[in-house]
N, C-alpha and C positions, 0 to 999 in steps of 0.2 A: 454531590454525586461521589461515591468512591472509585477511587482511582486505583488502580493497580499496578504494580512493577512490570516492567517489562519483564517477559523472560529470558532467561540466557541458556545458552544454548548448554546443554551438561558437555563436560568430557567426555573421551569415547570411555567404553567401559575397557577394564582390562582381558589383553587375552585368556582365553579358557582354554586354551588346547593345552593337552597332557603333555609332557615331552614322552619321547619315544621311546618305549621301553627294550630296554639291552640286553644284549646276552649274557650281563654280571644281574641283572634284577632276576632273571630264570634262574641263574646259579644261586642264589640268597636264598629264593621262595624256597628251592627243593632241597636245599644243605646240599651242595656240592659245590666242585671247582668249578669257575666258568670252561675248563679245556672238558669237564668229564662232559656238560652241554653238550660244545663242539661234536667232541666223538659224538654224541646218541643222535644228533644232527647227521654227521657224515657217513659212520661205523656204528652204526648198533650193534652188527655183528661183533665187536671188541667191544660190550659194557654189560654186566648181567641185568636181567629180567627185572631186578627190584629198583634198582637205580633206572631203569631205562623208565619205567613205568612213573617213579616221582618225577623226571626230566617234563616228562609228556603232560602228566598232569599240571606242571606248573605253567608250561606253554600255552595251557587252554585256558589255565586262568587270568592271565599277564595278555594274553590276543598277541603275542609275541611272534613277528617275522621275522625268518633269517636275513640277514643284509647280504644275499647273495652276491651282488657285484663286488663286494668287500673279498668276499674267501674266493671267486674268480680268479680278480685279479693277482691272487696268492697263487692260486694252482695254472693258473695261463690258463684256465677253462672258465666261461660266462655262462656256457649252454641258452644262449640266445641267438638266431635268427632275424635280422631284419629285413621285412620285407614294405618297397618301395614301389608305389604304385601311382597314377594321376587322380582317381578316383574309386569311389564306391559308389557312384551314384546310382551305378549300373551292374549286371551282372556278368559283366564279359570279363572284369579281373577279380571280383569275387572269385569263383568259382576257379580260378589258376591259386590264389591265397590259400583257399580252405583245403584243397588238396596237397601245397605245400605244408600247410597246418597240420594238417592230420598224418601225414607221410612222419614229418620231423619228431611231432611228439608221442610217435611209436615209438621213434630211438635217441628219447631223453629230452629232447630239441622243445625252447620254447620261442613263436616268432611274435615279433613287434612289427606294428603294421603301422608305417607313414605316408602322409599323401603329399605329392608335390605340386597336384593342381594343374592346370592348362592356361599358357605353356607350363612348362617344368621351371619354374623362377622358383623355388624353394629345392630346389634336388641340391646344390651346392653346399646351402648352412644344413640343409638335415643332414645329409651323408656324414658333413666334419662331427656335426653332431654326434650320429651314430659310430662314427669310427673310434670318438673318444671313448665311447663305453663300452668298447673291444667285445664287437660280437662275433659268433666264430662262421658267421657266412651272411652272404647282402645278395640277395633276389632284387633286380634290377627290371624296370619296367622302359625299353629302346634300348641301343644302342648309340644313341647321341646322349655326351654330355661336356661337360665344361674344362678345357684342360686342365684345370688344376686338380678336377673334381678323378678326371680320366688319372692323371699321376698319383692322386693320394690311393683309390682303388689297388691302382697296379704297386704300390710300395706297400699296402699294408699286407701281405703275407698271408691274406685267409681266402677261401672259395667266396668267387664273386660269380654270380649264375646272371647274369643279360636274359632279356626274355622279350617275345611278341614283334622280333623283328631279326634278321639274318644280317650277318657280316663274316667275314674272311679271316678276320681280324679282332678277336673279340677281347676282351681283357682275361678274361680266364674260360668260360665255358659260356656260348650261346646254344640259348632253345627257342625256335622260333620259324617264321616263314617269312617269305619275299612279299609285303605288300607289293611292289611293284607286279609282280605276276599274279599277285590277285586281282591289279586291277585291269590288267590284260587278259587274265582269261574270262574276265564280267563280259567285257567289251567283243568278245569272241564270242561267248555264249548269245548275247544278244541279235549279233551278225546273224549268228546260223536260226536265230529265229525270226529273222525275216523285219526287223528292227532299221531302221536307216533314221529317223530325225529321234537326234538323243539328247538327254540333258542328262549333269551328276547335282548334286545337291550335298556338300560335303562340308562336314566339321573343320576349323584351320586347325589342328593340331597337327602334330609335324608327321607321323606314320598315316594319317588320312591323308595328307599332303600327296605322299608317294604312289599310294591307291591310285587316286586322282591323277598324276600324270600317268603312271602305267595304262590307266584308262584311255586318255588322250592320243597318248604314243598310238596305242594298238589299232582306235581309231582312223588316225592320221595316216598309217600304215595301208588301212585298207577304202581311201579317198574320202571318208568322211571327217572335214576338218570344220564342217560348222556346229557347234556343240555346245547349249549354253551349261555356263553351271554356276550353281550359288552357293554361297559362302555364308557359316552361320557360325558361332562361338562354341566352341567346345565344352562342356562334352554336348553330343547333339540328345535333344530330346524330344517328346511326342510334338510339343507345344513348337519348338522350333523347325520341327519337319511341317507342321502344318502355315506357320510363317514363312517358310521357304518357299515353298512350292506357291503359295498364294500369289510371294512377289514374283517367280516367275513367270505363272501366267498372266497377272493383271498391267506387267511392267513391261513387258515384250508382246510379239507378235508372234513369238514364236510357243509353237505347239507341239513338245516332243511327244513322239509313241511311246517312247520309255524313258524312266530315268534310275540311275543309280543311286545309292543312297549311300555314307558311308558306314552307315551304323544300321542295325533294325531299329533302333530308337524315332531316327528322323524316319525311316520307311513309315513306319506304324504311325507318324504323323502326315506323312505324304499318302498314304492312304486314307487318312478320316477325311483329309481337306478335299482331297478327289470325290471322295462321297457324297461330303457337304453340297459339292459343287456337282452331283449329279452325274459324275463321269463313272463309265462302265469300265472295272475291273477287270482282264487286263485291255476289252477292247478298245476304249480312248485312251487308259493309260496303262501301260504296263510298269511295274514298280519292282526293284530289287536290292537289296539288304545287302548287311555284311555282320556274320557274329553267329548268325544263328541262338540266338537268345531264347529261352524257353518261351517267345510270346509268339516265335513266329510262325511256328507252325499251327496256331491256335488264333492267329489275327482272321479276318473275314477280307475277302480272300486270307487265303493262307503264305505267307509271302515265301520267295525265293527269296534264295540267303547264299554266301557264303559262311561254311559251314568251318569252323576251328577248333580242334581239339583243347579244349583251354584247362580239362580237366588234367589234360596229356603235358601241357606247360608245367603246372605246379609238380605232379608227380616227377616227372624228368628231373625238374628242379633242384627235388629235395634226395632225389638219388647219386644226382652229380654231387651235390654239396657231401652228403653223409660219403660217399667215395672219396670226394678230399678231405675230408677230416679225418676219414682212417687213414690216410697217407699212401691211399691207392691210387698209382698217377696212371693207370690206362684209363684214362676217362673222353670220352670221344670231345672235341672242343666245338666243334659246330654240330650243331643237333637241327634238321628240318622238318619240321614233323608234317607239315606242305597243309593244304586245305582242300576243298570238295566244295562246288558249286552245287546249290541244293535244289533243283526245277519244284515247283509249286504250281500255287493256282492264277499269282498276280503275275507272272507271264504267259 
């Protein structure tokens, strides 16, 4: 029988990637200096028509990009933006991004979009991160962070915008509103609709956190302190709203009229389980949101919400910032742009 060699394994093969073409390979291609480049790069208004014209052509053929963070760091200008958020799973901080997006890269501004996830265990190495590549403003998603994280913000010198939560005290400019009063006037809204056995059903992240006690407080306040509520991982979603609410009814005895929800996300899932389960919208259960999400006025029932300007977050955002970067200091430092409780069909 013939026998064969084993085989061995090849070396890896060698790398293929091009090295990265320079703005001396542009200057060769089209017979010019690398600074005549520069200019048609920076000033085209200072290099005539013929020269500007082989500059451009040689760049289309070379796929050649400018190493902006290079000539930044020369001028003290990045013209970046970085904005800092928990997630995109959802559309409650999309939709403050895309507004700061579009605001900024009307006047020049481009933003970078980092996530820090739930909790915020990544806001400390991204920020150091981001601060090393000297952007000239940082959209901040709370008002809580890490005091090292709080001292290097306030030492670096640029417009730092806080957002989607209120304080006194802000590092440079907050835009935002009091979860705590959002979640007291839920707890009010409910009262006045004839609501007495409640339950919340809330995300642990730390601004749902506060919801939820303002909720309890306002409760507490007006003798209803038996309340149950469930706890689920952040961010909340359909799948875990309909997990919540399941364990609350099949794991207690207890049977609210209503409950709050801290997100439309879980709502929209405290609604299908309620369905599942054959309960009448709002009259075994009444159900209540927070976000106002474009699903919520299109869910079955149509849910109650509160309601947040988030389009109003980014815009503010990117006016505060573009205002300190011209070096306009009347800039208001606390901004509350407040919220509206939205009556629907599921109460």
């Amino acid at each position: 029988m013939k026998q064969t060699a084993p085989s061995r394994a090849e070396p890896p093969a060698p790398s293929r990637l091009a090295p990265a073409v320079t703005l001396d390979d542009v200057a060769r291609l089209a017979g010019v200096s690398p600074s005549t480049v520069s200019r048609v790069l920076n000033h085209p208004e200072l290099v005539n028509a013929k020269t500007t014209e082989a500059v451009r052509r040689a760049i289309a053929q070379t796929a050649y990009v400018p190493n902006l963070l290079a000539g930044g760091l020369a001028s003290k200008r990045s013209r970046l933006v970085a904005a800092i958020v928990p997630t995109i799973a959802n559309s409650i901080f999309t939709e403050a991004v895309e507004a700061l997006t579009d605001r900024l890269e009307e006047a020049g501004y481009h933003v970078l979009l980092g996530l820090t996830g739930y909790p915020a265990s990544r806001e400390e190495k991204l920020i150091e991160a981001i601060l090393s590549r000297r952007p000239e403003g940082i959209f901040l998603t709370g008002i809580t962070h890490a005091p090292e994280t709080h001292r290097r913000l306030r030492a670096a010198g640029i417009p730092v915008v806080e957002t989607w939560d209120i304080t006194d005290d802000p590092i440079d400019v907050v835009i935002g509103f009091s979860h705590a009063a959002a979640g007291r006037a839920v707890a009010a809204y409910l009262i006045e609709k004839g609501y007495r056995r409640l339950a919340m059903l809330s995300a642990d992240d730390e601004r749902a956190a506060v919801r939820r006690q303002g909720f309890l407080a306002a409760l507490a306040e007006r003798g209803i302190g038996e309340v149950r509520t469930g706890m689920v991982p952040a961010p909340g979603n359909l799948q875990r709203g309909r997990e919540g609410l399941a364990h609350l009814l099949d794991e207690t005895d207890f049977r609210p009229q209503a409950i709050f929800c801290s997100s439309d996300a879980l709502a929209q899932g405290v609604l299908a389980e309620a369905q599942a389960r054959r309960l009448s919208i709002p009259d075994d259960l009444a159900v209540i949101g927070f976000g106002d999400l474009d699903l919520a006025a299109h869910t079955f029932p149509a849910l109650s919400t509160v309601r947040i300007e988030r389009r109003a977050i980014g815009l503010k955002a990117a006016e505060a910032m573009l205002a300190r970067i011209g070096g306009r200091q009347a800039v208001a430092r606390v901004v509350d742009i407040g919220f509206q409780v939205i009556e629907r069909a599921s109460t």
